[in-house]
Each structure stands twice: as C-alpha cells, then as structure tokens.
N, C-alpha and C positions, 0 to 999 in steps of 0.2 A: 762559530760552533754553537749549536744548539743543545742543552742539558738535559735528560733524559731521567728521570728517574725512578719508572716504571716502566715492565717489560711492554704492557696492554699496551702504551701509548706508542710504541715504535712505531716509523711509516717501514713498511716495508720495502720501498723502494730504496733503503738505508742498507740492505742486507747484503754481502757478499763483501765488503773493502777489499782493496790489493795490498793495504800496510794497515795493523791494528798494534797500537800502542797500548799496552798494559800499566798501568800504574796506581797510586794509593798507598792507603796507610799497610805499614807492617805488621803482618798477622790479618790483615782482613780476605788474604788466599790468593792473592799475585798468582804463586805459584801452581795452586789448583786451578786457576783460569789458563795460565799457558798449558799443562796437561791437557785441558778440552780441549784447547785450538790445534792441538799437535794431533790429536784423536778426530778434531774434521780436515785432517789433512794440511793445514798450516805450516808455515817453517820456521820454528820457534829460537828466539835469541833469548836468553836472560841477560838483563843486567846490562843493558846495554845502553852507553852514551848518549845520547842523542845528536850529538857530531857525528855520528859514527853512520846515523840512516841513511843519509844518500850513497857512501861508499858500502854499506849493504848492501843494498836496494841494487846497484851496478854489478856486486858482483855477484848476487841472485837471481841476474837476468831478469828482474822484474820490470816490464813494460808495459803499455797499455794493451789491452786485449790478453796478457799472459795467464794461462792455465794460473801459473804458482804463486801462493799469496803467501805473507808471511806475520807474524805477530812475534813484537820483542816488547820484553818486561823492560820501563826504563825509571828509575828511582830519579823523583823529580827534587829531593829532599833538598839538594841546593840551589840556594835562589835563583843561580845566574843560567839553572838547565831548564826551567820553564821555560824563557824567552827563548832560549837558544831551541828549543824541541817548537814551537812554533813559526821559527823561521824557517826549520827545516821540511815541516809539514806543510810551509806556505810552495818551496820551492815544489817540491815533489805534487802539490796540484797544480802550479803551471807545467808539470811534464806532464800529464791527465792520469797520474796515479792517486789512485783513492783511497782515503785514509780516512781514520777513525780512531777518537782516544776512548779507551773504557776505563773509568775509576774506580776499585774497590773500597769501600769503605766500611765501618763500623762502629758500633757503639765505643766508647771509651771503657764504658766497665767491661765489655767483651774482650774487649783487646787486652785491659788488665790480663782477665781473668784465663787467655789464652797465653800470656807471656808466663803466667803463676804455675800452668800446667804444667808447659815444656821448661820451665827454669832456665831459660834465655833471658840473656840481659837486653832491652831496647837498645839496638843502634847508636839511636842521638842521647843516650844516659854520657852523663859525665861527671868523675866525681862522685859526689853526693848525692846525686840526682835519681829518684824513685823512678819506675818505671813509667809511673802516670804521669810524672813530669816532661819523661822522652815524649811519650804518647801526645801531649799535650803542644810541645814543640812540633814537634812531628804535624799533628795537625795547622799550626798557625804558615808552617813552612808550604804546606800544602793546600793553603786557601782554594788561592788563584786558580791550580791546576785542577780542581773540584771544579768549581765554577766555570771554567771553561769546558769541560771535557764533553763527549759527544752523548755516552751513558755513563750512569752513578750506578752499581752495585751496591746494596747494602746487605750487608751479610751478617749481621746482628745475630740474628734469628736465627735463619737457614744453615741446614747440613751441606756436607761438600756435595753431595748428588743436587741437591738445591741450586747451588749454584752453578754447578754444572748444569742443571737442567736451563736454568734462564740464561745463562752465555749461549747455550744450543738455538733455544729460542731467537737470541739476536742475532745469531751469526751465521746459524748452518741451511743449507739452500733445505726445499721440503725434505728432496730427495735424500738428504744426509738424515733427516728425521726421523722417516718414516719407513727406510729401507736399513736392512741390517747386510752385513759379508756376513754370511756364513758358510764356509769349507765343511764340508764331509769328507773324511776319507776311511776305505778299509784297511786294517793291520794285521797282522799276526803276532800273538803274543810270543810263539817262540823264536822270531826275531828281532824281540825287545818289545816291553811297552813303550807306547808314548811318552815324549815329553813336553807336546805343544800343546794339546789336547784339551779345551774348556773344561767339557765334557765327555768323557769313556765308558761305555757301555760293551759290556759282555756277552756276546752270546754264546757262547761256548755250550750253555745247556739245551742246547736247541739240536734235534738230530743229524747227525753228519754225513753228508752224501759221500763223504769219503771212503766209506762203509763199502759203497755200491762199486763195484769195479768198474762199470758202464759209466760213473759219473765222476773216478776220480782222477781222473788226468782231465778232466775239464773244469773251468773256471765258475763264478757267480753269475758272469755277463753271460753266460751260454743258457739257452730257455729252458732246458733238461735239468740243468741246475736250478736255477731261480727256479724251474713249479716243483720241482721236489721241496726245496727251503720253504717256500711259502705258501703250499701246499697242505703243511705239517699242523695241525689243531695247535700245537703249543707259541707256533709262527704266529698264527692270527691273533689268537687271545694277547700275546706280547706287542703284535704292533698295534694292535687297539689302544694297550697301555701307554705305550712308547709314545704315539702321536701325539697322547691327552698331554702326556709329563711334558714334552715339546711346546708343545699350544699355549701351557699356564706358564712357563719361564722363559721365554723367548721376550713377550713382551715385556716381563719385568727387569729382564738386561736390557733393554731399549730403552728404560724408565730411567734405569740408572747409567745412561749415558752411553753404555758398552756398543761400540759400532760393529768389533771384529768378534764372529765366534766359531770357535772349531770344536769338530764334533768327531771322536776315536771310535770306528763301531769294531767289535774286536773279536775274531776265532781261534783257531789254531795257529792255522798257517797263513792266514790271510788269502784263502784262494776262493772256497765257495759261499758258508754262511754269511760269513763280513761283506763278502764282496755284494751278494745281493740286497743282503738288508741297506748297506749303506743307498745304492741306488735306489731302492725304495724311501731311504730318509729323504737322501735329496729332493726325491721328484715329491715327496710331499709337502718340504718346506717350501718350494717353489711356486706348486698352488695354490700355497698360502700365502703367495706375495712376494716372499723372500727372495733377495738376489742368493742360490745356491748355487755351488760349484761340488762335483762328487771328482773323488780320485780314491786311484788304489795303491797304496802305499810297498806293497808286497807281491803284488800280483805278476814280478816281473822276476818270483823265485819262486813260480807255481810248478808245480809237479805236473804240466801237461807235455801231448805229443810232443 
C-alpha cells in the first residue's frame, strides 16, 4: 500500500474500490466519512472486525465486476487487528476484489478539544488517565495502520462538508460529482402537506383555472391548462424568480455534499397550477444538466371526466 496524504496527488485510476476500510483515531469523523460513502451509494458496516470481511464480502454478493461496493468502519486500536485486517485484505485481492484503507486522523489538541466539547470520555482512558493520555495511546496503537493505509485524512482544520467534500473527491466516479437526483413532484395541500420535501414552494397565489368551467375537470398536463397557468403575467414574473432561487442553491447543495433533492410545488388540489409549474421545474432543471424526474403526487384525486 502506498500513503496518500493529499487529495491533488491521487491517481485516479485509484477511484472506484469494491471494499473501503475506514479507520483512525477517535473523533477525527470515522463516522462522517461512512455517512458519505452511504450518500455515494456504498453499503456501510460500522465497527466491524476485520475477521468478519470476507464473510461479508459473501454475503453482500460482492464479486469482481459487481455493481455493489461496500465500506465498513473498522477500529484498528488492538494490536493483533492490524495484521489480522491485512491478511484479510490480502485474501480478498487474490479473489480480484479491490480494496482500499482510508485513515482519519488529527491533530492531538483537536481531538482534545472535540472530546472537551461533547464530554465523552476517550475509549482507551483508564483509571486516571486524562483524555490526552487516551489520545496519545490511541495514536502509538495506531502507528502502523497510518503508515500503511492507502489515504491519510487530516481533519485538523476542516469542517464536516470538508471532509466530505475530499472523501467525494477520492471516491465518487464524475458522475456522482457533478450530477445531482432531483424529484419534482406536484401536491395538493388539501391532501396533506409534504413531508419528504427539500424544498416546498407555493403557489396557490397564482390564478386558478378552476375558476373556468372549460378548464376545471382538466388536469396541468392538458395544454389549455398549462397556457392558461403560464400564460398569467404573475406566472412569468415568478418563474423568472423561481429559476434564479434554483440556479443559486442547487450548486451550493452539491458543495455540501447533498446528492438527493426533492422539490414540493404545491396548489389546492394538486390538479392544475402545481401540476404545471412542477413540469415546467423539471424540464428546467434538466436543461441545466440535472438528472430530473417530475411526478404528480395527487393528480390521481383530480376532479376530471
């Protein structure tokens, strides 16, 4: 294994493993690094043995060429699970499954000063033993498995999005990068708000073809609908608006790591305004790049023929 400990210098032909082992010192965010890998679609074990990986591994159906990868947290802290998570790692590349260790680590006053926060006692404290003195064990126990690992994380410095952003960086293919989910769907508020919903926007102030008798036993998808909705001077000026607010936070959840985002466009009944606007959101996050999907939540308690 080769030690990494800088994102710049990865090859990228490193990216993608079938097994990523998570380990490090306590409090340098183990656990926020498994959080990402479950967010790029990972199958994530805490705490887990490292005897225990190939009868994982079997029973995750993990094999060469398989879609499904997986990363488990595995606390190296006893001397005899280094070697042991080594030999395991050796076996599993003669099955041609590819692996990867990542170490978190950190400064010692950090790690202090995050144990001081949350008033958690260190692990390896015993006794009399100050935190800094766990800390300090903690590290000597954990030389070797530094030194060997494939990337070092230091987390000193950096906020959790931080280090989410560089786990992203090592791990996730472009297209987990650079592409976001985002669901559209239309609702009706009076059968229930939302509760999945990123983001819920309102339109209810907007004129109601339900008004029209010719237009209200018809749906948003119907063209008489949608040019009456979008037709409307208050329509235009709000999707102007609507796309700009779109435009400027979209990319800064994609900064902060956010893969999945749904978006609640909301009317009455969920039959005409929602249902168009939504298809209008869609098709503009779409030509913006974005992988969108539009649905209509209600639209199968509409008041039509």
């Amino acid at each position: 294994m080769t030690q990494q400990d800088a994102v710049e210098e990865l090859d990228p032909s490193t990216l993608g493993p079938d097994l990523i082992v998570i380990t490090g010192m306590s409090g340098a965010g183990r656990t926020e690094a498994m959080h990402t890998f479950e967010d790029l679609g990972y199958f994530c074990i805490d705490n887990l043995p490292p005897s225990l990986l190939l009868n994982l591994v079997s029973l995750a159906g993990l094999n060469v060429g398989s879609s499904r990868k997986l990363a488990v947290v595995c606390d190296l802290r006893a001397q005899e699970f280094f070697p042991e998570l080594a030999r395991e790692l050796d076996k599993l590349d003669e099955m041609g499954i590819t692996t990867k260790v990542l170490f978190l680590d950190s400064a010692d006053e950090q790690l202090l000063n995050r144990y001081k926060a949350t008033r958690r006692r260190h692990p390896l404290c015993e006794g009399d033993m100050s935190v800094l003195d766990g800390i300090r064990k903690e590290r000597e126990l954990l030389d070797e498995a530094r030194e060997q690992a494939d990337y070092v994380l230091d987390t000193s410095v950096t906020r959790p999005q931080d280090t989410r952003a560089k786990i992203r960086a090592l791990f996730a293919s472009e297209n987990d990068i650079d592409e976001m989910h985002i669901s559209v769907y239309s609702f009706g508020f009076k059968h229930g708000a939302p509760i999945d919903a990123d983001i819920v926007i309102d339109v209810r102030f907007l004129p109601n073809p339900y008004y029209d008798k010719d237009l209200r036993t018809k749906t948003g998808l119907d063209r008489e609908v949608s040019e009456f909705v979008l037709g409307q001077p208050e329509t235009k000026r709000f999707l102007e608006r609507w796309y700009a607010l779109l435009d400027e936070i979209i990319p800064g959840y994609i900064k902060e790591g956010k893969q999945y985002l749904t978006i609640g466009v909301g009317c009455t009944g969920g039959q005409h305004r929602s249902v168009a606007l939504a298809v209008m959101t869609g098709q503009h996050l779409s030509q913006a790049g974005y992988r969108a999907s539009t649905t209509h939540r209600d639209l199968a308690l509409a008041e039509v023929n």
